[in-house]
Structure formats: C-alpha cells, structure tokens
C-alpha positions as CSV (number, residue, x, y, z in Angstrom):
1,X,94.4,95.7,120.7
2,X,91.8,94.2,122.5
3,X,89.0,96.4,121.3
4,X,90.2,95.4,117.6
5,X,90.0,91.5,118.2
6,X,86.7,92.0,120.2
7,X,85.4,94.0,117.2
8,X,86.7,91.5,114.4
9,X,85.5,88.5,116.0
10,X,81.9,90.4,116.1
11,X,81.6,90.9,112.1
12,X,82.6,87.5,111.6
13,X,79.5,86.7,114.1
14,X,77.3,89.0,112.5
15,X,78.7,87.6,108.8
16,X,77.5,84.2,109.6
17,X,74.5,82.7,108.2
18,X,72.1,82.5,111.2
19,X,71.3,78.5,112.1
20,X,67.6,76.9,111.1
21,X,65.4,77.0,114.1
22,X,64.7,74.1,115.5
23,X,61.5,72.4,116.4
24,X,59.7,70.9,119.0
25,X,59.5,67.3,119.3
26,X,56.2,65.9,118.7
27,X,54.6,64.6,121.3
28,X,53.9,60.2,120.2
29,X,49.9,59.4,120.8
30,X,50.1,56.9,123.7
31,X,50.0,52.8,122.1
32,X,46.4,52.4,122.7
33,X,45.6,55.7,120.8
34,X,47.7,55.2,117.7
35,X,46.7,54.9,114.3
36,X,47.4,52.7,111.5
37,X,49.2,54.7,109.3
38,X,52.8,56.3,109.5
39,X,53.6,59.9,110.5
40,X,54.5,61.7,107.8
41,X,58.4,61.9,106.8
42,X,60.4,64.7,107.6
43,X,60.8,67.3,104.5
44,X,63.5,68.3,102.8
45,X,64.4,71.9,102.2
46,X,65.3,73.1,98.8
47,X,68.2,73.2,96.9
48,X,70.1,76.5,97.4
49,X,69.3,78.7,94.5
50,X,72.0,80.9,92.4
51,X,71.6,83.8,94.6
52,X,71.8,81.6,97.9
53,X,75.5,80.9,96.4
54,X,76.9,84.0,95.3
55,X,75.4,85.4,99.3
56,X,77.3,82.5,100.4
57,X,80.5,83.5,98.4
58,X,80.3,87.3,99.8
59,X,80.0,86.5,102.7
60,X,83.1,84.0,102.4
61,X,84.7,87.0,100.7
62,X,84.2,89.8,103.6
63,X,85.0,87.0,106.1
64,X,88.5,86.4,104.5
65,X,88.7,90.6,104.3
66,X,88.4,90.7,107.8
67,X,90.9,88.5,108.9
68,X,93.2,89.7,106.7
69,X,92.7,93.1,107.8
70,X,92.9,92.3,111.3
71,X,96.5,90.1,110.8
72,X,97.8,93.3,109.2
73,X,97.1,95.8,112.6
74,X,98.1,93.3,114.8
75,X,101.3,93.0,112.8
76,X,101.6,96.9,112.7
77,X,101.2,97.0,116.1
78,X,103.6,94.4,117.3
79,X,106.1,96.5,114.4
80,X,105.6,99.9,116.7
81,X,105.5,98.2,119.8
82,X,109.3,96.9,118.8
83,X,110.2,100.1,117.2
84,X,109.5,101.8,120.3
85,X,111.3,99.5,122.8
86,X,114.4,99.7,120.2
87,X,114.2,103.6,120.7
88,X,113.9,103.5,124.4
C-alpha cells in the first residue's frame, strides 16, 4: 500500500513542470558610484506557444490518470482487506 502511494506521489513529482531558476540579486553600485540613468527593467518571458499548451494539457491528463488509477487500488485493496476479515 505504501509502496503504491510512495510511487504515485513520485510521477506526479516527475509530471510537474520544473520551476524557473532563479537569479542572483544584483549587487546596487554604492551612492557615490551610481549613474544617471536607470537599470534596465526586468523582461518578460514569452507567451506560451501552442505546443507549450497542449504539453501542459498532457501532462494535466496523465496527472488526473494517475490519481484515478491510484483511488481504484486503494479501493480494491480496502475491498480484499474486508472480504478477507468477513471470511475469517
């Protein structure tokens, strides 16, 4: 039982998009060094593309498989574990 929860909760890990890396802060030129003009802006990424969608959707998709699958052993399980008390 335990092995099947550890090993569902790892696909759904490995399913997930992995997070933007983040960067260092930039070190701020002390006030008697600083220039007139403004640091640039932060940028923006681009929009997701088609294809960046329909990954997102399948990935949705096999996410949703998963859990379903792994509602349906644990039910079958707590079924024979039941059937086998009743028997005993």
């Amino acid at each position: 039982m335990m092995r099947a929860v550890v090993a569902c909760v790892l696909v759904v890990l490995f399913c997930l998009p992995v997070g933007a890396a983040t960067a260092a802060p930039a070190q701020l030129a002390p006030y008697a060094q600083q220039t007139a003009t403004a640091p640039p802006g932060p940028t923006i990424d681009t929009p997701p593309t088609e294809q960046d969608a329909a990954n997102s959707r399948q990935r949705l998709v096999i996410g949703i498989a998963a859990i379903v699958l792994l509602g349906i052993v644990v039910l079958g399980h707590r079924a024979r574990r039941k059937r086998a008390k009743k028997s005993s």
